[in-house]
C-alpha positions as CSV (number, residue, x, y, z in Angstrom):
1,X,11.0,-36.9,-25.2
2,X,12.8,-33.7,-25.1
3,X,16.8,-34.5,-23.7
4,X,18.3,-33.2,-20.9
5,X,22.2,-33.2,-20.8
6,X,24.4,-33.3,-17.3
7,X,27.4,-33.5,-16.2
8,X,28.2,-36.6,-14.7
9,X,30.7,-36.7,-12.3
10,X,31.5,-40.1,-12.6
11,X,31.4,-40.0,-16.6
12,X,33.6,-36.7,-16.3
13,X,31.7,-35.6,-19.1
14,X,28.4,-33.8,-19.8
15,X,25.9,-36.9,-20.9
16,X,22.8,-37.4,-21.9
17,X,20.0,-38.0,-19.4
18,X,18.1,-41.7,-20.0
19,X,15.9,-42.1,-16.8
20,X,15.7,-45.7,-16.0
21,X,12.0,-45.2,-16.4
22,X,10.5,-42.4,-17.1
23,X,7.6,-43.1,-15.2
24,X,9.3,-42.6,-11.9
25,X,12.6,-40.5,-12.1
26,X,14.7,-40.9,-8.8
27,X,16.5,-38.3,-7.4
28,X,18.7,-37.9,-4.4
29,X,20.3,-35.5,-2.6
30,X,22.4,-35.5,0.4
31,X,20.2,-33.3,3.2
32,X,21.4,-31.6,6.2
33,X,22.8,-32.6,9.3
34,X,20.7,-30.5,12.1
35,X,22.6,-29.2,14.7
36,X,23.1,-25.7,13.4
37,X,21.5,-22.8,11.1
38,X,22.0,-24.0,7.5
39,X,25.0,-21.3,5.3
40,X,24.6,-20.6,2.6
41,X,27.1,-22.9,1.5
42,X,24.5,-25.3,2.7
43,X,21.7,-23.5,0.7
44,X,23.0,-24.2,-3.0
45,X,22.8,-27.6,-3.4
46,X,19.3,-27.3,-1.7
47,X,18.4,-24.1,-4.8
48,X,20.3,-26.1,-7.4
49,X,18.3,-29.1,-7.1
50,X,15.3,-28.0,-6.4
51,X,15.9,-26.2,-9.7
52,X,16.2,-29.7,-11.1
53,X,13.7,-31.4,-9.4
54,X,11.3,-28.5,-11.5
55,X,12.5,-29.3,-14.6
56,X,12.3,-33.0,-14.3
57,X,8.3,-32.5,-12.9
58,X,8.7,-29.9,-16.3
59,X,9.8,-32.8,-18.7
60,X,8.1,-35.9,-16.8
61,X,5.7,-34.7,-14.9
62,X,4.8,-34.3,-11.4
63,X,3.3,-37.7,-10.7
64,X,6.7,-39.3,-12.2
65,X,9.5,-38.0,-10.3
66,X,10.3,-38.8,-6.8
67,X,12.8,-36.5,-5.2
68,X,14.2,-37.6,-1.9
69,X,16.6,-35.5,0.7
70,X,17.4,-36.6,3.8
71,X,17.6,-35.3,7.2
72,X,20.7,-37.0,9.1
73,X,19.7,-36.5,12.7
74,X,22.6,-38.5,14.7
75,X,26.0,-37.8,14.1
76,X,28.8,-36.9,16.3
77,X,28.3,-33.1,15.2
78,X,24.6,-33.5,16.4
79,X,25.9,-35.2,20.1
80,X,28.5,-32.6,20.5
81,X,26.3,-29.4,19.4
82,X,23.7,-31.1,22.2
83,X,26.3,-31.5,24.9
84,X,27.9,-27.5,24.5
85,X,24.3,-26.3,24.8
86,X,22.8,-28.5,27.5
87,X,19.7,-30.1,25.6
88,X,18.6,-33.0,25.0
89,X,19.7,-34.6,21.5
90,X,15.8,-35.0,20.1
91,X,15.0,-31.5,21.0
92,X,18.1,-29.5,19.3
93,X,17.3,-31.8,15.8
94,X,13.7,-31.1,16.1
95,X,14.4,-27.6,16.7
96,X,17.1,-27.4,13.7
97,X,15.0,-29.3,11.3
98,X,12.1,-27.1,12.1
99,X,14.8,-24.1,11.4
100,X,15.6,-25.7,8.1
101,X,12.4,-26.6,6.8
102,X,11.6,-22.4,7.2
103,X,14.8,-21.5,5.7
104,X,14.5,-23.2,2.6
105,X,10.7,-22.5,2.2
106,X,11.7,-18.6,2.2
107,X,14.4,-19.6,-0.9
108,X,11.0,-21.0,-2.9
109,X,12.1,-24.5,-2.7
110,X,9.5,-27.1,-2.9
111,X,9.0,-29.8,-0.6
112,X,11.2,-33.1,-1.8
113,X,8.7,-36.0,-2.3
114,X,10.3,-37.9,0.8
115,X,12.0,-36.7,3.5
116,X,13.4,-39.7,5.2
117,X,15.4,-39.3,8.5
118,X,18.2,-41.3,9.6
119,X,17.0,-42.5,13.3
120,X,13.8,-44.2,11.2
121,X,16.2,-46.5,8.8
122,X,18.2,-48.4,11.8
123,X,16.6,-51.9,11.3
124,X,17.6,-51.3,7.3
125,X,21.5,-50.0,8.1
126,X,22.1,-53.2,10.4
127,X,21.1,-55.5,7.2
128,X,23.1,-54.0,4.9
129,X,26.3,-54.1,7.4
130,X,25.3,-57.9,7.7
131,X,25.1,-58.6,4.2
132,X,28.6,-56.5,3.8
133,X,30.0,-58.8,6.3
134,X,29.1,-61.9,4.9
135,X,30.0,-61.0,1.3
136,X,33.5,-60.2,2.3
137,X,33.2,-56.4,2.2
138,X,33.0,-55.6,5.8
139,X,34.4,-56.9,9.1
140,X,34.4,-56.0,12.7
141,X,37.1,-54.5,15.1
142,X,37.0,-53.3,18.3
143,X,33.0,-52.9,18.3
144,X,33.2,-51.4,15.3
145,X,32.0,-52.2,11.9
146,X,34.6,-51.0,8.9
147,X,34.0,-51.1,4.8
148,X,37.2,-52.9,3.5
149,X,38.0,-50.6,0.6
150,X,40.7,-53.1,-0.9
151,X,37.7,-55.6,-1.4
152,X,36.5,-53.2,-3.9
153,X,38.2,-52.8,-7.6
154,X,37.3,-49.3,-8.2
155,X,36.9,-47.7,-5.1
156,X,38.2,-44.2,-5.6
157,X,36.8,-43.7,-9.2
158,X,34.2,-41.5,-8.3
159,X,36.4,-38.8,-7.3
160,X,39.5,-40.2,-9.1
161,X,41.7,-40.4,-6.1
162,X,45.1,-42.2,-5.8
163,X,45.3,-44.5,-2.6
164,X,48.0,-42.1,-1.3
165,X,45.4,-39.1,-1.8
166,X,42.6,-40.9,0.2
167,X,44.4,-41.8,3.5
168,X,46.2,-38.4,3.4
169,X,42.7,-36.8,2.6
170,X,40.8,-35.0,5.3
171,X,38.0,-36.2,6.9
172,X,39.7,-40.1,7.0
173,X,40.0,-41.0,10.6
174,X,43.3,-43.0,11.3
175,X,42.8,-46.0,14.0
176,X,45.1,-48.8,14.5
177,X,41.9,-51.4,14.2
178,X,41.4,-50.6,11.0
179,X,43.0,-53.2,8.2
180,X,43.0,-50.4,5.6
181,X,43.6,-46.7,6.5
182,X,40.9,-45.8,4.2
183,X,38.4,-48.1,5.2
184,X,35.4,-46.3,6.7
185,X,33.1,-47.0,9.7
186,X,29.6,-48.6,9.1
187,X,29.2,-48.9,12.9
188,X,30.5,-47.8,15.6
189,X,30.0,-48.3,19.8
190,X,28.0,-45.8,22.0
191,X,28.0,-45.4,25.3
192,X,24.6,-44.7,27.5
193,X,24.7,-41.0,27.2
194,X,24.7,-41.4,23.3
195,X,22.3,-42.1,20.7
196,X,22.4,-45.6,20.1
197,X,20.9,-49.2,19.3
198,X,21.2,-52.7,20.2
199,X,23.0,-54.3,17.1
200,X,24.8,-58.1,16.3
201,X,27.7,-55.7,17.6
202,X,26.7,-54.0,20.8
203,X,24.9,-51.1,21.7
204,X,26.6,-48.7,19.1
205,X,24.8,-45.8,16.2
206,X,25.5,-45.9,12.0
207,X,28.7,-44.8,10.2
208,X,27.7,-41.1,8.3
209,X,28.2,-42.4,4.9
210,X,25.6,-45.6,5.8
211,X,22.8,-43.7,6.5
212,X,22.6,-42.2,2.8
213,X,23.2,-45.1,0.9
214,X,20.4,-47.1,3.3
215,X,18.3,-43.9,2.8
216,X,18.4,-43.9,-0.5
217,X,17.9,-47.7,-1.2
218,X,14.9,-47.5,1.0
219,X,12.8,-45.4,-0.8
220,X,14.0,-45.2,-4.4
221,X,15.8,-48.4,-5.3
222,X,18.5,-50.0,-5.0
223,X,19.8,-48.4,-8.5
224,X,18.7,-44.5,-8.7
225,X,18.6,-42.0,-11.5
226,X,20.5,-39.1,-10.1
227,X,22.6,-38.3,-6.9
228,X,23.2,-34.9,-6.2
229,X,24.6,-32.7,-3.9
230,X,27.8,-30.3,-3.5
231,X,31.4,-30.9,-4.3
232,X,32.5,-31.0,-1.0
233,X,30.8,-34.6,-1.0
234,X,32.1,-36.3,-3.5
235,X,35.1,-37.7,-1.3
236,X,34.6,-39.4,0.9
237,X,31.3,-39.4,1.9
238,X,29.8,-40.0,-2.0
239,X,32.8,-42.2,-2.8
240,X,32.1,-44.2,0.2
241,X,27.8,-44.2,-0.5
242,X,28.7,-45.5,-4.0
243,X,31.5,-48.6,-2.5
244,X,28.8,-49.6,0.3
245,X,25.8,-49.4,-1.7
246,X,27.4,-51.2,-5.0
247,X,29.0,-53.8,-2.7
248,X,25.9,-54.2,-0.1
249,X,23.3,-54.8,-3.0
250,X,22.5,-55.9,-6.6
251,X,22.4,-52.5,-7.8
252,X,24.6,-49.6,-9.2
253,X,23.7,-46.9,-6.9
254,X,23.2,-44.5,-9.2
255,X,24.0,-44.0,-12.7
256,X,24.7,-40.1,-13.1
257,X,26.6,-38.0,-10.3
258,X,25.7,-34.2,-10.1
259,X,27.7,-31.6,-7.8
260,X,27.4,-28.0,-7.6
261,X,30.9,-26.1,-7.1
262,X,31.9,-24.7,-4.3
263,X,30.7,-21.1,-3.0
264,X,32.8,-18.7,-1.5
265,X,32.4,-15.4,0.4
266,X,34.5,-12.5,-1.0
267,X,36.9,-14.8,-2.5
268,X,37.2,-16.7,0.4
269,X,36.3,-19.8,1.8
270,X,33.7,-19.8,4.6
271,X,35.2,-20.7,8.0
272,X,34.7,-20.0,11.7
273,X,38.3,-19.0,11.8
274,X,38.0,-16.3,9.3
275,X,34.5,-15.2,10.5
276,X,32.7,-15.1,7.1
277,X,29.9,-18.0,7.8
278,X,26.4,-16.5,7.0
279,X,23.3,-18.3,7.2
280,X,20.5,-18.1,5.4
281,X,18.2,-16.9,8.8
282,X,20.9,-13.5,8.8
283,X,20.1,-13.2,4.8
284,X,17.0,-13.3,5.3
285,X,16.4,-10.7,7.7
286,X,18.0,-8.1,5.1
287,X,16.7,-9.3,1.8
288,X,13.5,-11.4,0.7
289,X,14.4,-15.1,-0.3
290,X,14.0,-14.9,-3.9
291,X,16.7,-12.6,-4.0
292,X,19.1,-15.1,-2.1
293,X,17.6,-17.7,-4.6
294,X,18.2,-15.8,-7.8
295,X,21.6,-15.0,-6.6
296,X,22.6,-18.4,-6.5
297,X,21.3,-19.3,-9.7
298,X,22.8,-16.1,-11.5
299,X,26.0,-18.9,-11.5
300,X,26.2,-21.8,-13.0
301,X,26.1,-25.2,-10.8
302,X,29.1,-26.8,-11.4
303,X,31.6,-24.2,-10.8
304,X,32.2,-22.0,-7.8
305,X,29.8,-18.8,-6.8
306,X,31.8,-15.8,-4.7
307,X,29.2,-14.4,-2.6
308,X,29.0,-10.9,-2.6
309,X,26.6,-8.0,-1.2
310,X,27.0,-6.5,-4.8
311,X,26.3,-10.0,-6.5
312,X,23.1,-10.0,-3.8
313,X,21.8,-6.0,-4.6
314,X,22.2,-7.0,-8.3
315,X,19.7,-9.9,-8.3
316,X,17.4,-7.3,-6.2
317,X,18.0,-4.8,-8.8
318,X,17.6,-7.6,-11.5
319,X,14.5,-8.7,-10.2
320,X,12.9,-5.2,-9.9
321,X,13.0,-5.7,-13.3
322,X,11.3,-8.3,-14.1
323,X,8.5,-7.7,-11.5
324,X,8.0,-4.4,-13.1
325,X,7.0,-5.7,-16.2
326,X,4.6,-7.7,-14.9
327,X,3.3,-5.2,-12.9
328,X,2.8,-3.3,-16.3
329,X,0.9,-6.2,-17.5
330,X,-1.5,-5.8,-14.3
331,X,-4.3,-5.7,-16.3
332,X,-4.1,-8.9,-18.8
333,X,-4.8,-12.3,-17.5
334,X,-1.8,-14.3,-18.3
335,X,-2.2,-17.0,-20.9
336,X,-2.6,-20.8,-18.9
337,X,-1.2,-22.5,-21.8
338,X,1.8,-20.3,-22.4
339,X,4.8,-22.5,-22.1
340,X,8.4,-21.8,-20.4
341,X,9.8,-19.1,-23.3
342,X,12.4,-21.3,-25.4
343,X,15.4,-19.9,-24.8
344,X,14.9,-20.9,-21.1
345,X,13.8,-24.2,-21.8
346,X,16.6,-24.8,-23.8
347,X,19.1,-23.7,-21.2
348,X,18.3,-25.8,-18.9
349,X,18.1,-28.6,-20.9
350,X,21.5,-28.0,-21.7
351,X,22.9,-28.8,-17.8
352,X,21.1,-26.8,-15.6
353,X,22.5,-23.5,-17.2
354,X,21.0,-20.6,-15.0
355,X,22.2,-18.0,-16.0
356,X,21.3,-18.0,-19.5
357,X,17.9,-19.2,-18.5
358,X,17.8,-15.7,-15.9
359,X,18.8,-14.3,-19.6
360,X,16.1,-15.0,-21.5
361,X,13.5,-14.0,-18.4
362,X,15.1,-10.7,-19.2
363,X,14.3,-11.1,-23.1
364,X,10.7,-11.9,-22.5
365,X,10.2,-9.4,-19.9
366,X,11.8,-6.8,-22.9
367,X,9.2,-8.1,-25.3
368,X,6.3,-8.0,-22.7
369,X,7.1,-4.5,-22.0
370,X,7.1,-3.5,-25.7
371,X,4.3,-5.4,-27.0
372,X,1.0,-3.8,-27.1
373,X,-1.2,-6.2,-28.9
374,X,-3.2,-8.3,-26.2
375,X,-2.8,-11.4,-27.2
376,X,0.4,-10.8,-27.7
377,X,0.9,-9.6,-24.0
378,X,-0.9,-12.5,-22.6
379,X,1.0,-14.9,-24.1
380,X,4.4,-13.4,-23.4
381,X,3.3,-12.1,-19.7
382,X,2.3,-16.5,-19.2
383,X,5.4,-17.2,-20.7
384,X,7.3,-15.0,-18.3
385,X,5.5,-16.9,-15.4
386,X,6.2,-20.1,-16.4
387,X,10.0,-19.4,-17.2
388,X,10.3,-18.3,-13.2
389,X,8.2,-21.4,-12.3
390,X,10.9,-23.5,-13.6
391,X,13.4,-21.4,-11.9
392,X,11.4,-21.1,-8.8
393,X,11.2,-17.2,-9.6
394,X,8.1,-14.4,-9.9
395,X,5.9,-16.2,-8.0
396,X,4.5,-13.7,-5.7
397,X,2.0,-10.6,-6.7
398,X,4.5,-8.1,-8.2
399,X,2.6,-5.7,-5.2
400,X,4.0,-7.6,-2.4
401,X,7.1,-7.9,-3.7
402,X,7.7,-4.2,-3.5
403,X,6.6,-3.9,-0.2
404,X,8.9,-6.0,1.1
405,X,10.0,-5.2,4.7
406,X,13.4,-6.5,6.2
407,X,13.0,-7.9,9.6
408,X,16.2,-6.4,10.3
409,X,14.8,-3.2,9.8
410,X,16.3,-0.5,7.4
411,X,13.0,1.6,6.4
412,X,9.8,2.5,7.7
413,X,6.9,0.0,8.5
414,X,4.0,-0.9,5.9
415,X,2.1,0.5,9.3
416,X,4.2,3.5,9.3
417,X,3.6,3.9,5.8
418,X,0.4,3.6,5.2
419,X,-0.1,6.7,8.6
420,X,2.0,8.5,6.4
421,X,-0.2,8.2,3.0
422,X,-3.0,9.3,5.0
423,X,-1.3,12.4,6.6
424,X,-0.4,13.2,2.6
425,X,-3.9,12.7,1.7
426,X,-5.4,14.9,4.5
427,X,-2.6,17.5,3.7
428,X,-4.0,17.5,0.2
429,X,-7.5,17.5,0.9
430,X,-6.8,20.8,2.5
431,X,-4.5,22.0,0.1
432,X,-1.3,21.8,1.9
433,X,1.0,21.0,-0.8
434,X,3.9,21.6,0.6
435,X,3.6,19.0,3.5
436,X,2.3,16.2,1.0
437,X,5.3,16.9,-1.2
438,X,7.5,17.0,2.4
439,X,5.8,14.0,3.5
440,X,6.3,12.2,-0.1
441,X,9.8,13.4,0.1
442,X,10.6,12.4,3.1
443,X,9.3,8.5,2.2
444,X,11.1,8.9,-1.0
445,X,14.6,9.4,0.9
446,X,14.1,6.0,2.8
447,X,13.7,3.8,0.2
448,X,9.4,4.3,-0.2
449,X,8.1,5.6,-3.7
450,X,4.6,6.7,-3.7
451,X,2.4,6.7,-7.5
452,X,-0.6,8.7,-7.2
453,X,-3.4,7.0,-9.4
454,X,-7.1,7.3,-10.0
455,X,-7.5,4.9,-7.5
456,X,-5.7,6.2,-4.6
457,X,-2.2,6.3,-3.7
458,X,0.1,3.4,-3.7
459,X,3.7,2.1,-2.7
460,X,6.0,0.2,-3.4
461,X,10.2,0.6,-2.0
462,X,13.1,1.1,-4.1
């Protein structure tokens, strides 16, 4: 079996990936709490491991990996979002998970193989409290239910804290019930307008970091191959997962740690105060997904990704590219058995690097466009396919990629369009050359480029 190497945050080293079986890979990843529009900041974890989740169905196949990402629908975030807008909790996370689910689908991500949701694991979350309790590793204060980080010898190695880091760390709530300042809430007391459930400790709802590890333990074990998700995870919400979940059961958790770094707008950090939060549904309305997408793999995972319009207009242009030459190659049937081209293979087998998989797209799409023997083109134009399947790219007809519209607006309709190839063609018909050329002119200056052929006239923008 071909070798895949990651880096482990845990390991702090790149390592060698040895699946616990190979007949059912496990990977999880840390979903999205609905009670907003997903950023983009959001979107990379969900493009990086989707990317990964191709590549194990590449190596294992489909039937062997089981990919789950949660949706965490009841949080405080979730409560409070409800409460500002005046609607009810279950219709603001139905109505952001519906939101989500359209977002990502638009970035070519496929479905994860489970989906679980936080409000369907209660029952679960309450036993593995108990059995924290009674092993030592839990206790309960004021209605609450805190993980005693002291009971555990290497809490903190994970992210390779110090103690001193942790409780000055943000996100780590201070409260004077709490033994530890850096032990964390499993469970916590609601009142009757909140979400909550009756419990051995009152009416209350989970701790955050619960959910996950309950999640996780649910439906892939209680030892898993991968965790993944962004860097902004790893304390203390994977730290904490990883202390609960070691602690709670007979398993390790997980055995390799994967985070993507952090992304950035313009060299800055994305904030409300600074204004610079975009969201995938505003991307989306000015560029097709799979330009978003091959933006954020143009970087590799592990280290940051400054979000640019330039760095967004260059995967456009980039991708032109490579849809050009298979529209060139309109007219051979791409060869079935035509594997991923090596050089893409091989970077991502090598930790997930993108970019120099996007590279050798480029170097196939070069030799598609120069080859002119047709076996040669077939196998090279199936190779060129099944290099963007694993990177979740070139999967539309080359055609309607071209005509892609932004909702936004910014150039004429395919309605308007197509009125105005008609006009031209009339205008020819009775020889008016000078308002088919006016008419192709004026379609060329907003962004339309016409291609007369024996078959009629067709389109395509930029």
């Amino acid at each position: 079996m071909t070798q895949i190497r990651i880096t482990n945050t845990l390991a702090r080293e790149k390592q060698v990936f040895q699946p616990i079986d190979p007949a059912n890979v496990r990977l999880y990843v840390c979903g999205p709490t609905v009670y907003d529009r997903a950023h983009i900041g959001n979107a990379r974890p969900v493009v990086v491991f989707d990317t990964l989740f191709r590549l194990l169905r590449h190596l294992y196949g489909p039937d062997h990996v089981t990919y789950a990402r949660n949706i965490t629908d009841v949080d405080d975030k979730i409560n409070a979002a409800a409460a500002d807008n005046g609607e009810p909790i279950g219709a603001l996370t139905a109505r952001f998970t519906e939101a989500f689910h359209e977002d990502v689908a638009a970035l070519g991500t496929l479905p994860p193989t489970v989906e679980p949701r936080a409000t369907d694991h209660i029952e679960p979350m309450i036993r593995m409290i108990e059995s924290l309790i009674e092993s030592g590793h839990a206790y309960e204060a004021e209605g609450h239910v805190l993980f005693n980080v002291t009971s555990m010898d290497d809490y903190g190695r994970l992210s390779g804290r110090q103690r001193e880091d942790m409780i000055a760390g943000a996100r780590v709530e201070v409260a004077p019930y709490k033994r530890d300042p850096a032990d964390f809430v499993l469970w916590k007391p609601s009142t009757d307008e909140l979400p909550g459930w009756d419990s051995p400790w009152g009416y209350g709802r989970p701790g955050w970091h619960l959910e996950c590890s309950v999640m996780a333990e649910s439906h892939l074990g209680e030892t898993i191959d991968i965790h993944g998700g962004g860097q902004d995870l790893i304390f203390p919400h994977h730290e904490n997962e990883r202390a609960q979940s070691r602690c709670g059961t007979d398993g390790d958790f997980a055995r390799y740690w994967m985070h993507n770094g952090y992304l950035m707008v313009h060299g800055d950090k994305m904030a409300k105060s600074v204004g610079n939060i975009l969201t995938v549904h505003e991307l989306l309305e000015h560029a097709p997904g799979e330009a978003v997408r091959f933006a954020m793999l143009s970087a590799h995972y592990h280290g940051p990704l400054d979000w640019t319009e330039e760095g967004l207009n260059q995967a456009r242009a980039a991708l032109d590219r490579l849809y050009t030459a298979l529209d060139r190659a309109a007219d051979v049937t791409a060869d079935a058995d035509a594997g991923p081209p090596i050089a893409v293979r091989a970077a991502l087998l090598d930790d997930l690097n993108t970019p120099q998989a996007i590279a050798g797209l480029h170097e196939t799409a070069s030799a598609l466009n120069k080859a002119t023997d047709a076996a040669e083109r077939a196998r090279l134009k199936g190779q060129l396919l099944a290099g963007g399947h694993l990177l979740g790219l070139l999967e539309q007809d080359p055609a309607a990629w071209f005509r892609w519209t932004p909702a936004a607006g910014g150039g004429p309709s395919e309605e308007e369009i197509e009125r105005l190839i008609e006009q031209r063609r009339e205008a020819r018909r009775n020889k008016d050359f000078a308002t088919a050329d006016a008419i192709r002119d004026d379609l060329a200056a907003r962004g339309v480029t016409l291609q007369d052929t024996p078959e009629g006239t067709t389109w395509r923008r930029g």
